[in-house]
N, CA and C atoms as an extended XYZ file, in Angstrom:
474
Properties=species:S:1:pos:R:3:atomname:S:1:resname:S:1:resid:I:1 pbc="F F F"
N      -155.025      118.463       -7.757 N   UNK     1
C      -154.515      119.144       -6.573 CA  UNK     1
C      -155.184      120.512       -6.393 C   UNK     1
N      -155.401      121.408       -7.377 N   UNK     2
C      -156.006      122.507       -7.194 CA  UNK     2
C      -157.514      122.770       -6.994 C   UNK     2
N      -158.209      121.573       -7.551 N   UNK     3
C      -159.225      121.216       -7.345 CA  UNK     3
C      -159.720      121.394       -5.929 C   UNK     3
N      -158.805      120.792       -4.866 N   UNK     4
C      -158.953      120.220       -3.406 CA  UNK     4
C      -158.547      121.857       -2.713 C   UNK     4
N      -157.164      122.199       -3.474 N   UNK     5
C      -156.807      123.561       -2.717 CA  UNK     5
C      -158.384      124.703       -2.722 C   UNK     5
N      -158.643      125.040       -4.023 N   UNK     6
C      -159.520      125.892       -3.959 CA  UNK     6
C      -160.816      125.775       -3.330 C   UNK     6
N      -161.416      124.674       -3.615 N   UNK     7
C      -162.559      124.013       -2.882 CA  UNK     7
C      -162.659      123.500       -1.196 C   UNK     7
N      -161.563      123.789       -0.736 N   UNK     8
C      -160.975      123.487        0.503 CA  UNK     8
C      -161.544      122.194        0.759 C   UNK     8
N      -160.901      121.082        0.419 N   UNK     9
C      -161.170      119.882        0.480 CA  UNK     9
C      -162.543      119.488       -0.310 C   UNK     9
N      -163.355      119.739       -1.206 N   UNK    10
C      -164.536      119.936       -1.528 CA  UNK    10
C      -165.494      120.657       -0.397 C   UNK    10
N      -165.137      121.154        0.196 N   UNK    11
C      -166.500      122.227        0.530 CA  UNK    11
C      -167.264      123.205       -0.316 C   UNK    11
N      -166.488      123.289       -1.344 N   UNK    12
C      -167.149      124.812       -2.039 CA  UNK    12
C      -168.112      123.389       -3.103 C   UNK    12
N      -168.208      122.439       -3.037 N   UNK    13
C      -169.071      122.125       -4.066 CA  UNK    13
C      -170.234      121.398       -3.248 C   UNK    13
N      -170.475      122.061       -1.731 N   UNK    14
C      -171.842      122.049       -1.261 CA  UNK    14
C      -173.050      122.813       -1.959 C   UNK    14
N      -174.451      122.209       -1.704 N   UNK    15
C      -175.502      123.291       -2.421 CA  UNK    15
C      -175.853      123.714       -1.495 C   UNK    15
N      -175.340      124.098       -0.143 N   UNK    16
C      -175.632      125.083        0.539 CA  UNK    16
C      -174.838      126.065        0.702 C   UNK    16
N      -174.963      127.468        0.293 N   UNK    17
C      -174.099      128.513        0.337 CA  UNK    17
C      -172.514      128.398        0.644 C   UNK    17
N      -172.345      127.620       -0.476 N   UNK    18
C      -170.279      127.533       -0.488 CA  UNK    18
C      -169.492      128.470        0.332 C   UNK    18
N      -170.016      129.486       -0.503 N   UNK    19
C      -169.105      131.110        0.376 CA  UNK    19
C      -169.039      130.930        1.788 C   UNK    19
N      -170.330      131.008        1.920 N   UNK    20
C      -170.683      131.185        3.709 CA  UNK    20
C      -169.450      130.268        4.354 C   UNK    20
N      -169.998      128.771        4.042 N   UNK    21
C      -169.037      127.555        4.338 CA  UNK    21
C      -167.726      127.841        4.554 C   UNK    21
N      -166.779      128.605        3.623 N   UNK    22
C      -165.897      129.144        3.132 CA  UNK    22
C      -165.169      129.971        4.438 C   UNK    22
N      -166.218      130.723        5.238 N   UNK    23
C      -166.173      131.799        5.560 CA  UNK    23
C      -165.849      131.329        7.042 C   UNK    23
N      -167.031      130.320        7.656 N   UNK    24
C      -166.962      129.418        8.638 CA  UNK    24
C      -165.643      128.753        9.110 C   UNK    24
N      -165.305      128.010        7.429 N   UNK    25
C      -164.041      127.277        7.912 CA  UNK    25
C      -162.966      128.259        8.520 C   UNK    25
N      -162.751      129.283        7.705 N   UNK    26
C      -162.038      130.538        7.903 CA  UNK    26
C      -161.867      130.707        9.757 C   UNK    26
N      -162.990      130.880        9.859 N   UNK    27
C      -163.452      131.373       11.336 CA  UNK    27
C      -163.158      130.113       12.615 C   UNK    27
N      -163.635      128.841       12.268 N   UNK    28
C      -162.827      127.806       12.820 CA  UNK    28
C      -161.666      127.427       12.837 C   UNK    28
N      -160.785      127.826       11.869 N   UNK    29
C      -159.770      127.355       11.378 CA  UNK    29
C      -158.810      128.981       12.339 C   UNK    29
N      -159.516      130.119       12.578 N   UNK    30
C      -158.767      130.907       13.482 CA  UNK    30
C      -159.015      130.543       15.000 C   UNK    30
N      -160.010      130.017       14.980 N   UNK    31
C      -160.387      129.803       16.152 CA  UNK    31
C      -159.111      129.089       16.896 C   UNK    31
N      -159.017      127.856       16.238 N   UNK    32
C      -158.091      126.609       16.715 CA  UNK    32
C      -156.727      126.917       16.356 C   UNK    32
N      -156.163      128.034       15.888 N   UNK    33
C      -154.529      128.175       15.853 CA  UNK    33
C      -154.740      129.638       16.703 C   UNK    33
N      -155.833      130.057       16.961 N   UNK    34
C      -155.943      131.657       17.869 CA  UNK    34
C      -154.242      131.633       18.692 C   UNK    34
N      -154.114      131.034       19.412 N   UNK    35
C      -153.145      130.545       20.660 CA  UNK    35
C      -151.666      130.830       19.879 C   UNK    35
N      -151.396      130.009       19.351 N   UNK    36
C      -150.141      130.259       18.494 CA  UNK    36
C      -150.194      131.570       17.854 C   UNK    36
N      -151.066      131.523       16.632 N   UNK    37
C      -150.900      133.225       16.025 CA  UNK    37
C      -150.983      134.222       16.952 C   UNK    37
N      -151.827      134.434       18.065 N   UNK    38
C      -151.654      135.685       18.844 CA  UNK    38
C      -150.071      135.604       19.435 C   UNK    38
N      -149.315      135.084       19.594 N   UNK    39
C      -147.890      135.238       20.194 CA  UNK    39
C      -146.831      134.966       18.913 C   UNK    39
N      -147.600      134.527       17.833 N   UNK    40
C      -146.626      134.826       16.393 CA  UNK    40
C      -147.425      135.254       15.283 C   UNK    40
N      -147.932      136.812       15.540 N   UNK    41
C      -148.551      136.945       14.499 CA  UNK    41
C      -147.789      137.483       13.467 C   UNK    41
N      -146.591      138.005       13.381 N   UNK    42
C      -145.959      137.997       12.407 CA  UNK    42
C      -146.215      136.627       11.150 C   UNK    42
N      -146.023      135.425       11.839 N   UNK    43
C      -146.154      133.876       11.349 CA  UNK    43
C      -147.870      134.264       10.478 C   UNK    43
N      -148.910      134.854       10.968 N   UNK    44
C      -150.294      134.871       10.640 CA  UNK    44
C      -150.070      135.353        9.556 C   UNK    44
N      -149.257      136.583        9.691 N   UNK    45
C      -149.384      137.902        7.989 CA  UNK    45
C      -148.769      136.804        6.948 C   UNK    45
N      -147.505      135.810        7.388 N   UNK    46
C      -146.676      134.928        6.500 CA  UNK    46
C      -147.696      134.253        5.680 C   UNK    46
N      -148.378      133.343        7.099 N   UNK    47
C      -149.667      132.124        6.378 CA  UNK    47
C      -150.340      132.688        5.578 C   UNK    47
N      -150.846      134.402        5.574 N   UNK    48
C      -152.071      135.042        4.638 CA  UNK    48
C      -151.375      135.297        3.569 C   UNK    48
N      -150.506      135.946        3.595 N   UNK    49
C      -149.555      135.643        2.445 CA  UNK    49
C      -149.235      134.461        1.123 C   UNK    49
N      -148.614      133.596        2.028 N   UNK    50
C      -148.506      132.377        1.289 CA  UNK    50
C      -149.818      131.873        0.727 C   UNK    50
N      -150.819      132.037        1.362 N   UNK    51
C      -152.088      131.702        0.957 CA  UNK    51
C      -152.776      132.126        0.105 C   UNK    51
N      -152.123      133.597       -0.011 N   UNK    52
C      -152.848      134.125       -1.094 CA  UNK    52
C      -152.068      133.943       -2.206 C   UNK    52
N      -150.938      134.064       -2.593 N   UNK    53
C      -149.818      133.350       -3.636 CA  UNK    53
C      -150.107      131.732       -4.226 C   UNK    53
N      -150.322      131.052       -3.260 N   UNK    54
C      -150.799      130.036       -3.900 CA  UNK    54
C      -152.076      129.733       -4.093 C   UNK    54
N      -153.525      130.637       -4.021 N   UNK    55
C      -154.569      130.947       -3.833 CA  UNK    55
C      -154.611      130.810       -5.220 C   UNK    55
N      -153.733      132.341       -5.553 N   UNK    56
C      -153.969      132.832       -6.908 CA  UNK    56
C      -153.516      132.071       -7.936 C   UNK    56
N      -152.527      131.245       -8.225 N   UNK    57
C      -151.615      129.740       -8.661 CA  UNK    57
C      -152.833      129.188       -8.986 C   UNK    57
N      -153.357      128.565       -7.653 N   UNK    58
C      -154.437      127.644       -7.979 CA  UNK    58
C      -155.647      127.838       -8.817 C   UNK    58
N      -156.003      129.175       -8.490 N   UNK    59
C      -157.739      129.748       -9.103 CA  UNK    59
C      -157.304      129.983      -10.605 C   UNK    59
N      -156.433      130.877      -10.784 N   UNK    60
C      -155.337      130.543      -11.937 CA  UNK    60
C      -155.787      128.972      -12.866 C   UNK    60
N      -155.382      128.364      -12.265 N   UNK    61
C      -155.415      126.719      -13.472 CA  UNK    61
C      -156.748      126.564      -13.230 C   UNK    61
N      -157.200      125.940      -12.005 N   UNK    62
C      -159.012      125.964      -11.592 CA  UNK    62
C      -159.368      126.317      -13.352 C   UNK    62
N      -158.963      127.630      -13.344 N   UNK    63
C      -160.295      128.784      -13.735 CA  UNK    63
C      -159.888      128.319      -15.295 C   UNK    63
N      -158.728      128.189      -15.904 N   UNK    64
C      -158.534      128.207      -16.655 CA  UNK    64
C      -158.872      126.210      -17.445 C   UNK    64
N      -158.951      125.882      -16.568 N   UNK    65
C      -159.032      124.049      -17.057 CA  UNK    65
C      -160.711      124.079      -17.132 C   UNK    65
N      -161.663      124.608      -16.248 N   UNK    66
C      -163.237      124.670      -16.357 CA  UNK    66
C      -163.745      125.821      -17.036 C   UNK    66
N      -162.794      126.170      -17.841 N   UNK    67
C      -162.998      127.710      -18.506 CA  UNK    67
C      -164.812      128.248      -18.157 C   UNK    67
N      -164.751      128.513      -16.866 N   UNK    68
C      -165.750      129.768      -15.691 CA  UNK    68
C      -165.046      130.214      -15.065 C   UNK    68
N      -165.432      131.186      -15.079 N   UNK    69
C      -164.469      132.662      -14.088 CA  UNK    69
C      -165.596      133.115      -12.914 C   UNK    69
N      -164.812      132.701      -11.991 N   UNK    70
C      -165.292      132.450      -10.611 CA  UNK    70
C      -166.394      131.762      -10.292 C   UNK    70
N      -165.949      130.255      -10.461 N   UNK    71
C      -167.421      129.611       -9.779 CA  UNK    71
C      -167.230      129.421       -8.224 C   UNK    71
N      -168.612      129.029       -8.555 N   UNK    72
C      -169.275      129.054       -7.361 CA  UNK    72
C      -168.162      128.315       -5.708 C   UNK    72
N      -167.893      127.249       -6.652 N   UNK    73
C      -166.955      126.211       -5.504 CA  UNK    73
C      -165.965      126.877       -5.260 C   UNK    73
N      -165.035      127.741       -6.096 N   UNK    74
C      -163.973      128.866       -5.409 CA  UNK    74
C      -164.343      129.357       -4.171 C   UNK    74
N      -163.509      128.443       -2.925 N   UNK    75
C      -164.192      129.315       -1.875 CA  UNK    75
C      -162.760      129.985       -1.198 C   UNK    75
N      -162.064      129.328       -1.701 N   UNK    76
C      -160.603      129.909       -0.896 CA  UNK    76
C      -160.288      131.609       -0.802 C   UNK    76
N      -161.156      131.783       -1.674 N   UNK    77
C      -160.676      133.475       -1.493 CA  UNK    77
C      -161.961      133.743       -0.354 C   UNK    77
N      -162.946      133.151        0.334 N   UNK    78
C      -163.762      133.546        1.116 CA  UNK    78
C      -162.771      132.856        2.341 C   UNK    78
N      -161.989      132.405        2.655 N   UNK    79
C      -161.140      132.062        3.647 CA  UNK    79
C      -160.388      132.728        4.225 C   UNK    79
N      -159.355      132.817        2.393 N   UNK    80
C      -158.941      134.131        3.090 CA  UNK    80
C      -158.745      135.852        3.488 C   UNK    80
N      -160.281      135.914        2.877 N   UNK    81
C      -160.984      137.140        3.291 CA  UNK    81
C      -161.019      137.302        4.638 C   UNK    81
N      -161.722      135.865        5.128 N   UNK    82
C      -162.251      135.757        6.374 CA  UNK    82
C      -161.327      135.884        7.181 C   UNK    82
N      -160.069      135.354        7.424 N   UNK    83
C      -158.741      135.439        8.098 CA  UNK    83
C      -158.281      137.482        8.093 C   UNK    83
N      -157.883      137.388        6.657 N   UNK    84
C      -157.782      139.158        7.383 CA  UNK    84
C      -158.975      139.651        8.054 C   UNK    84
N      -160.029      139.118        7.987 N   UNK    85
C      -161.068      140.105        9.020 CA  UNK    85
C      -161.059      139.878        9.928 C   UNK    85
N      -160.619      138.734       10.668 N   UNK    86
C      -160.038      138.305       12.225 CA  UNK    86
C      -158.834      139.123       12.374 C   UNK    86
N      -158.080      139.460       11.697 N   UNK    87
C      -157.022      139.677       12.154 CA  UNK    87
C      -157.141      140.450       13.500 C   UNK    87
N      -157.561      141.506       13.407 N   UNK    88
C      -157.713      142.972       14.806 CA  UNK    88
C      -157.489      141.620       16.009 C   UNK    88
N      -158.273      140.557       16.327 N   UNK    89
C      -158.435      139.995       17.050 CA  UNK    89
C      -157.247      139.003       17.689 C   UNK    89
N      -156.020      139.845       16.869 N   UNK    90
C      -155.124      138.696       17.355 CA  UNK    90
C      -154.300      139.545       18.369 C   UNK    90
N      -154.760      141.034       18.151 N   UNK    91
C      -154.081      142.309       18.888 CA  UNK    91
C      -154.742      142.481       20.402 C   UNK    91
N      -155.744      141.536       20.879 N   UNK    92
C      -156.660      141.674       21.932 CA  UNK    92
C      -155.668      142.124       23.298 C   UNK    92
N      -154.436      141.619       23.554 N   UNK    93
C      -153.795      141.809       24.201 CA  UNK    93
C      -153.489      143.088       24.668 C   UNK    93
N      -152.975      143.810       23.060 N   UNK    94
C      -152.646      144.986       23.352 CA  UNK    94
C      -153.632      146.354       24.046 C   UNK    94
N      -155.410      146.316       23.600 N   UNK    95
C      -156.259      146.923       23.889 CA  UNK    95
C      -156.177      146.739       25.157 C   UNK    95
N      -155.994      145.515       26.213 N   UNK    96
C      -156.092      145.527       27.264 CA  UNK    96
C      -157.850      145.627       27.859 C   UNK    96
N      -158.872      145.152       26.843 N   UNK    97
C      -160.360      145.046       27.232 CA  UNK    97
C      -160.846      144.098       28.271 C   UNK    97
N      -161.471      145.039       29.359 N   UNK    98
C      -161.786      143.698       30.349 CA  UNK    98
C      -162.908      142.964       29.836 C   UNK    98
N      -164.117      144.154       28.852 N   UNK    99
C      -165.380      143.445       28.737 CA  UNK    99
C      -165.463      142.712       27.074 C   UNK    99
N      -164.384      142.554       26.851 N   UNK   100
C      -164.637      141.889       25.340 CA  UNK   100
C      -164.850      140.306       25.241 C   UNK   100
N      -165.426      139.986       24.592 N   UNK   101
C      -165.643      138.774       24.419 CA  UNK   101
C      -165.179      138.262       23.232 C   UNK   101
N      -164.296      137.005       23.110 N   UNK   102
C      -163.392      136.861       21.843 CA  UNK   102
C      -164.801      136.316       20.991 C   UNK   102
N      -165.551      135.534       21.398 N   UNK   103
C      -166.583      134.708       20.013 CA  UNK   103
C      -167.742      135.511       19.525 C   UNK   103
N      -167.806      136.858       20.249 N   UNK   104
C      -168.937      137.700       20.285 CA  UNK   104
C      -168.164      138.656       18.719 C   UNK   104
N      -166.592      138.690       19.285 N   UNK   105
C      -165.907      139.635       18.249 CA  UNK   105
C      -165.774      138.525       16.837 C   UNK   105
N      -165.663      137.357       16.902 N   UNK   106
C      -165.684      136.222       16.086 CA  UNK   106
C      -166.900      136.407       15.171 C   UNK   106
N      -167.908      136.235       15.562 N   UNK   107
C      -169.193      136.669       15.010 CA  UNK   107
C      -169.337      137.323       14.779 C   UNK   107
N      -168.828      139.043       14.736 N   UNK   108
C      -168.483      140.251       14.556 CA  UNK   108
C      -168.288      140.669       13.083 C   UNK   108
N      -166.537      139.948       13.362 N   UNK   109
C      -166.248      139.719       12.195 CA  UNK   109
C      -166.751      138.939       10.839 C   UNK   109
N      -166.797      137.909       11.358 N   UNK   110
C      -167.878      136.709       10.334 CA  UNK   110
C      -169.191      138.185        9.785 C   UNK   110
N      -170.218      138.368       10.235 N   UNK   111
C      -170.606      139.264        9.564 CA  UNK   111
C      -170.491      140.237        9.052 C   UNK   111
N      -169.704      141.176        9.408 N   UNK   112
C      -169.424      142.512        8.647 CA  UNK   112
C      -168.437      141.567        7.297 C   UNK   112
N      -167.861      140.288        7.704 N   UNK   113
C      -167.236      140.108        6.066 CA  UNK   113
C      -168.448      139.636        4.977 C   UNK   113
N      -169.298      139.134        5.243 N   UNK   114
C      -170.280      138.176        4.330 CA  UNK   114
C      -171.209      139.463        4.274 C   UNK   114
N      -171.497      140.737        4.600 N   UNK   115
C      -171.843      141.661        4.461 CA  UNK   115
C      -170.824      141.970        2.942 C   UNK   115
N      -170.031      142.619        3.626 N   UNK   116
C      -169.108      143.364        2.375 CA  UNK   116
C      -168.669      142.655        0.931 C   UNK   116
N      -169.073      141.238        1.804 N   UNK   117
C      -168.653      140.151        0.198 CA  UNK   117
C      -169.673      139.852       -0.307 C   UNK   117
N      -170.991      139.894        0.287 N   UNK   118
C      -172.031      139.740       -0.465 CA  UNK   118
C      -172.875      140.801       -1.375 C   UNK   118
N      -172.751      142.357       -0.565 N   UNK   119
C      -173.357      143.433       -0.916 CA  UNK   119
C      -171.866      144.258       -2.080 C   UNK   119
N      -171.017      143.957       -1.825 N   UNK   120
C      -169.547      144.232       -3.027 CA  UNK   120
C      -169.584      145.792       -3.244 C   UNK   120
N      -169.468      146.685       -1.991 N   UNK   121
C      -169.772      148.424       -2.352 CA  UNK   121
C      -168.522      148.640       -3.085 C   UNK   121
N      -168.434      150.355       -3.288 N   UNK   122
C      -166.945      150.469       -3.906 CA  UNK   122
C      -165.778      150.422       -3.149 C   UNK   122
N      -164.762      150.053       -3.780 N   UNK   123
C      -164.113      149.635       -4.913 CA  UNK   123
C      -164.275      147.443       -5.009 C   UNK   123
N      -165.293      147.212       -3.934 N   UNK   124
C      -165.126      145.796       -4.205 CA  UNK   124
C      -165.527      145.488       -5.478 C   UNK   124
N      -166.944      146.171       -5.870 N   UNK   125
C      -167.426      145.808       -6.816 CA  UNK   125
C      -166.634      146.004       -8.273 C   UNK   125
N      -166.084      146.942       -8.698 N   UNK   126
C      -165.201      147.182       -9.557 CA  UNK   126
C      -164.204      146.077       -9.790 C   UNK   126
N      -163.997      145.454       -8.728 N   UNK   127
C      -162.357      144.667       -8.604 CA  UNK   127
C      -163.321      143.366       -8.909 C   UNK   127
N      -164.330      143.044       -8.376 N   UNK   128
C      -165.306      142.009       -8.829 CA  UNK   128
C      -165.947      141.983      -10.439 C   UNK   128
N      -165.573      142.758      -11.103 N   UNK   129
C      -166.043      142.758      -12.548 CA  UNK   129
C      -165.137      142.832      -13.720 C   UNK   129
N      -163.746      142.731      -12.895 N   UNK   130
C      -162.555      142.294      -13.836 CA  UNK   130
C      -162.832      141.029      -14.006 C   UNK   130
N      -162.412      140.174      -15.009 N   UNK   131
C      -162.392      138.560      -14.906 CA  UNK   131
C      -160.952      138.162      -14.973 C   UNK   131
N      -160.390      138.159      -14.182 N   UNK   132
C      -159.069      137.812      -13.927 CA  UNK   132
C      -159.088      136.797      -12.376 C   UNK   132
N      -158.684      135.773      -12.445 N   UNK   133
C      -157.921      134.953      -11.338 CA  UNK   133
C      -157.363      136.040      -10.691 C   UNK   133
N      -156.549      136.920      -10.229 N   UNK   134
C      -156.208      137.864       -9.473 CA  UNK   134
C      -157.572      138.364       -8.772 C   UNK   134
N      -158.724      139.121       -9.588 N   UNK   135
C      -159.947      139.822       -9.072 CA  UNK   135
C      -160.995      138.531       -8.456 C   UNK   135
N      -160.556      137.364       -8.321 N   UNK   136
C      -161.832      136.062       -7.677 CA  UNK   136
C      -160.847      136.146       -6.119 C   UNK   136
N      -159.548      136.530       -6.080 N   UNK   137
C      -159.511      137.019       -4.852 CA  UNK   137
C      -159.638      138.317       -3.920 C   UNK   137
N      -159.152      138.964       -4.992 N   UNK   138
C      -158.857      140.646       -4.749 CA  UNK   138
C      -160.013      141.393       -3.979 C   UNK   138
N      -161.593      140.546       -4.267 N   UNK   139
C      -162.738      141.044       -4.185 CA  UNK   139
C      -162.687      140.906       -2.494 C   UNK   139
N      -162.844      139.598       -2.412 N   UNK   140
C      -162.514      138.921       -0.831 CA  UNK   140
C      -161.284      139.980        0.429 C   UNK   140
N      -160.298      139.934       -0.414 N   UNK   141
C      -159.175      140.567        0.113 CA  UNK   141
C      -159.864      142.077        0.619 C   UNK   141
N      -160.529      142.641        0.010 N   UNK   142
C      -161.120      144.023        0.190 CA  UNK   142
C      -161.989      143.838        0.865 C   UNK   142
N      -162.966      142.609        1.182 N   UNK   143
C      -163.785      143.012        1.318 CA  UNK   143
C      -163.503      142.563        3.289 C   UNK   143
N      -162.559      141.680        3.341 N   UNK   144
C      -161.090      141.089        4.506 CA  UNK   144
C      -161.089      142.644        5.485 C   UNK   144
N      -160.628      142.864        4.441 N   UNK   145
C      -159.801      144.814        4.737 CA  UNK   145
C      -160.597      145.672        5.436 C   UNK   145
N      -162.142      145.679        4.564 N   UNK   146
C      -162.915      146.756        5.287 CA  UNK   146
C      -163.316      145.997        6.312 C   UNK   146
N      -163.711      145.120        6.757 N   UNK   147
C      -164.371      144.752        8.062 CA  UNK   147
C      -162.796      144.400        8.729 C   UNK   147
N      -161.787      144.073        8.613 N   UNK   148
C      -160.791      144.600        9.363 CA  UNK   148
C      -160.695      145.883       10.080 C   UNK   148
N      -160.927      146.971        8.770 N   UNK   149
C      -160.599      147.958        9.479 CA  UNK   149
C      -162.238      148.843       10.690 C   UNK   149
N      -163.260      148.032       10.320 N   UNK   150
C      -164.903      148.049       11.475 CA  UNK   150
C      -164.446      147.733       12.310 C   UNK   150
N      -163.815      146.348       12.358 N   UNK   151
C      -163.341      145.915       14.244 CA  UNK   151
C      -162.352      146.359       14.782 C   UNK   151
N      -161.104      146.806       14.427 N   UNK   152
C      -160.404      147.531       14.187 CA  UNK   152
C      -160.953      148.711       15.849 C   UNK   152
N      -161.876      149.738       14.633 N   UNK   153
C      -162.389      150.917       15.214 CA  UNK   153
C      -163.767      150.920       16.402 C   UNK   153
N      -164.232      149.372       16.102 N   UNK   154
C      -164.821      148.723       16.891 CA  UNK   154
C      -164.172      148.496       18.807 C   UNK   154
N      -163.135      148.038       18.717 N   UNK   155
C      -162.188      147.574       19.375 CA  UNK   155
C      -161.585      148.854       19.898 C   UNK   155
N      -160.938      149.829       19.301 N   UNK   156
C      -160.650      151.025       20.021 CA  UNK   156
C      -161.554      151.752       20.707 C   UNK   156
N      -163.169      152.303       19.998 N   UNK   157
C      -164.328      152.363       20.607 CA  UNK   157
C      -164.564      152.133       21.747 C   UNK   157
N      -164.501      150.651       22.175 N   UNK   158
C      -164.638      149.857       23.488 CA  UNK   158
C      -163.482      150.121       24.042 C   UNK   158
């Protein structure tokens, strides 16, 4: 079961850049509930939540039954990295932007996260060199956060 959770159905055990994959689904997977979460995003913070609780459960046994600390196929914490870095985008309403474009800000996001998760500045990198099941997400989560908070200031900007 944890196998499937962390690997998001086996995606993370593609040989083409898992993460990325990871990151994509993330981004599709906001795409197609956009509608609902923007009018219950309270419900969004719940799902990131729960997700990350049982994230950590899972990477947890994962990590501990293939004794490697953070492989490669762990992609669930690039998911839900990717989800807090959409988040700003569920607030579109409130900015009231005539010239924004939701897939332009989609792509936005998608890069400034695979930026911050790939290049790991401080404090990602630090939180990335613990070996703890907690830090194979924590890294993601931060790295969620800062390009949250780019579009964020992006979005007020405009």
């Amino acid at each position: 079961m944890e196998k499937y959770f962390v690997t998001i159905f086996g995606i993370g055990f593609s040989k083409f850049a898992p993460g990325t994959l990871g990151s994509i689904f993330g981004v599709l997977f906001f795409y197609f509930c956009y509608n609902f979460f923007s009018k219950n995003y309270m419900l969004f913070f719940l799902f990131i939540f729960l997700i990350f609780i049982i994230s950590w459960h899972y990477t947890y046994v994962y990590v501990l039954k293939n004794r490697i600390h953070d492989p490669s196929e762990v992609i669930i914490d690039e998911f839900l990295g990717q989800l807090i870095s959409l988040t700003p985008i569920l607030f579109l309403n409130i900015f009231k932007l005539e010239k924004v474009n939701f897939f332009e800000l989609m792509v936005l996001s998608f890069l400034l996260f695979r930026f911050f998760d790939i290049l790991k500045p401080w404090p990602i990198y630090i939180v990335d060199k613990l070996r703890t099941s907690l830090s194979i997400l924590l890294d993601d989560v931060i790295a969620g956060i800062f390009s949250s908070i780019i579009l964020f200031i992006y979005l007020l900007w405009i």
